[in-house]
C-alpha positions in Angstrom: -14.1 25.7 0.3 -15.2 26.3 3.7 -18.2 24.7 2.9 -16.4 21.4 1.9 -15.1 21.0 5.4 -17.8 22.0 7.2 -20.1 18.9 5.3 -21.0 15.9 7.8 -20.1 13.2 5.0 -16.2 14.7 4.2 -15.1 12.5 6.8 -17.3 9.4 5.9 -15.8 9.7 2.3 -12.8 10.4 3.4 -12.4 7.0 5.9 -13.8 4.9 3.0 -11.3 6.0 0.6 -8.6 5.3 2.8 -9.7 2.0 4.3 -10.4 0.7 0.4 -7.0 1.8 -0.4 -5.5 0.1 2.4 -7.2 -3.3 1.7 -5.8 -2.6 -2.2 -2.6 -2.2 -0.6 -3.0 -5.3 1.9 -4.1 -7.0 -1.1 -1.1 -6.2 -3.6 1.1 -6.9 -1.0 0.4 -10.6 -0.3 -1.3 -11.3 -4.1 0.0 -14.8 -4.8 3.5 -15.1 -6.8 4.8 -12.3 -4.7 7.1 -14.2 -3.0 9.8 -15.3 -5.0 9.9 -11.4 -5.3 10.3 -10.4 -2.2 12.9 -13.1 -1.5 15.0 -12.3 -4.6 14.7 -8.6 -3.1 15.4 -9.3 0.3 18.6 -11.5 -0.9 20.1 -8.2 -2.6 22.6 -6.9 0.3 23.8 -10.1 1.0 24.7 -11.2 -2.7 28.5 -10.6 -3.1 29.2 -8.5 -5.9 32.6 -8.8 -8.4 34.2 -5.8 -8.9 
């Protein structure tokens, strides 16, 4: 394990996996059709419920 740390590349891989998951993430985020979505989402606390 100590060996795994110590390697020059760990960080390399490791800022590589985390900048591809953040454009996957980006990319989700703002695919088209999302919108609507978000809207109807965003609309939830101020729809008045019947109880």
């Amino acid at each position: 394990m100590k060996e795994f740390f110590a390697d020059a590349d760990a960080g390399l891989y490791g800022l590589l996996f985390f900048f591809a998951f953040f454009c996957v993430v980006l990319l989700w985020t703002f695919r088209p059709g999302a919108k609507k979505q978000y809207e109807d989402q965003g609309n939830i606390p101020l729809k008045e419920t019947e109880e």
